[in-house]
C-alpha positions as CSV (number, residue, x, y, z in Angstrom):
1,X,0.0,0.0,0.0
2,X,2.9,2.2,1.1
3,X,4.7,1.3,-2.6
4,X,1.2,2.6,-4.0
5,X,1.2,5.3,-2.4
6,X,4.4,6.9,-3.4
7,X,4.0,5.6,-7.0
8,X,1.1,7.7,-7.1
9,X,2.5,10.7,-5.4
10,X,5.4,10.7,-7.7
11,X,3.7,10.2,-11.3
12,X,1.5,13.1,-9.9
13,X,4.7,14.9,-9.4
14,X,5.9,14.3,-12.9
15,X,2.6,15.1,-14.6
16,X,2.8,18.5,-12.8
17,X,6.2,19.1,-13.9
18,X,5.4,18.9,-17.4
19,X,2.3,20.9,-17.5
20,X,4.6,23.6,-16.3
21,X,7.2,23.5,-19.3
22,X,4.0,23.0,-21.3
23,X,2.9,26.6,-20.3
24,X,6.4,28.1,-20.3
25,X,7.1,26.7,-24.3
26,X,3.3,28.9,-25.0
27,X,4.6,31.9,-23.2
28,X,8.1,32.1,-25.1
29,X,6.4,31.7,-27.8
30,X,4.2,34.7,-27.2
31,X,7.5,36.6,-26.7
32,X,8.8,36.2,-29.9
33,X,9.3,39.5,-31.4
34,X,9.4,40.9,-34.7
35,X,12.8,40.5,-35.8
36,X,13.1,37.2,-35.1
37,X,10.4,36.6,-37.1
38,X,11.3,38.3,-40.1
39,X,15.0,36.7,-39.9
40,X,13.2,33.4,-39.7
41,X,11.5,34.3,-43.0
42,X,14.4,35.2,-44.7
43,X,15.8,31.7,-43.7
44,X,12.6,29.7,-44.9
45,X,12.8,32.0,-48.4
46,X,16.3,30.7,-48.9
47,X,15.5,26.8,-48.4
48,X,12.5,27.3,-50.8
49,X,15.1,28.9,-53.2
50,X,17.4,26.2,-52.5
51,X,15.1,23.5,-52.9
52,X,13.9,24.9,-56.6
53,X,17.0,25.2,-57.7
54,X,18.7,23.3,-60.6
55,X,21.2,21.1,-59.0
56,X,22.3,18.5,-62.4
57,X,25.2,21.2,-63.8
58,X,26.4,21.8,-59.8
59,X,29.9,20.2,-58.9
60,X,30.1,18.4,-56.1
61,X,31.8,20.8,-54.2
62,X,28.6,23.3,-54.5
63,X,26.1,20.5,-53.5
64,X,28.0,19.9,-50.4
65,X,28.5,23.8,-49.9
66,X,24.7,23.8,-50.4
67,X,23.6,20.8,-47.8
68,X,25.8,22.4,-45.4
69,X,24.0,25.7,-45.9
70,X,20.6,24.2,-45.5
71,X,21.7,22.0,-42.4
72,X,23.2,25.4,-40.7
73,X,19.6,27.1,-42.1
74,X,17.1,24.3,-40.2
75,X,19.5,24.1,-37.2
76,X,19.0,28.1,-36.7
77,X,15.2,27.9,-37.4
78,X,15.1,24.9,-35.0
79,X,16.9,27.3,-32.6
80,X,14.3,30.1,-33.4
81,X,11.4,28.3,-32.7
82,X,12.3,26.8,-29.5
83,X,10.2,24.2,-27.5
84,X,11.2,20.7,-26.4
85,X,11.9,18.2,-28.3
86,X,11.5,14.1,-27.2
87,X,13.9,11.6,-29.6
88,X,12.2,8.0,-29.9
89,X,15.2,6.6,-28.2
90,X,14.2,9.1,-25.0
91,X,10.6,7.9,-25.0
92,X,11.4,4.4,-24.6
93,X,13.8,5.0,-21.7
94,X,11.1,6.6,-20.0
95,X,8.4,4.6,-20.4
96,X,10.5,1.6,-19.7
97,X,11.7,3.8,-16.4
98,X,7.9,4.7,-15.4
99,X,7.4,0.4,-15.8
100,X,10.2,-0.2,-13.6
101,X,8.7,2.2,-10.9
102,X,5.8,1.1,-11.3
């Protein structure tokens, strides 16, 4: 009963925790002003731009140049954008974590 007890205390606990960076990823978002907005436009113009492009006469030294640019591009609107972000590999560990606890 005791083991139920704090199981159920402590997935409350965790629950809580999460709503919290829930509500703090909607409120940064709310702060996001002007500038970085536009800058993040600029960057989605460019991939569109990149992506229509006509890559067959490119060397392979511009195609690389290129996939570097648009790898530095999505990194910086990932960066922009903000928020939290769960890998599949992360999920697993913690639902096979919350099994073990519980």
């Amino acid at each position: 009963m005791k083991n139920l007890i704090k199981n159920t205390i402590f997935l409350l606990m965790l629950l809580s925790a999460i709503s919290f960076q829930m509500n703090a990823a909607k409120e940064t978002k709310k702060i996001l002003n002007a500038t970085e907005s536009a800058e993040a436009k600029v960057m989605t113009d460019r991939l569109v731009e990149i992506k229509d492009m006509d890559k067959t006469m490119m060397t392979r030294t511009e195609k690389k140049a290129l996939r570097k640019e648009v790898k530095s591009i999505n990194t910086n609107l990932a960066d922009l954008n903000g928020g939290v972000y769960l890998t599949t590999g992360a999920i697993i560990i913690i639902i096979l974590l919350l099994i073990l606890i519980l």
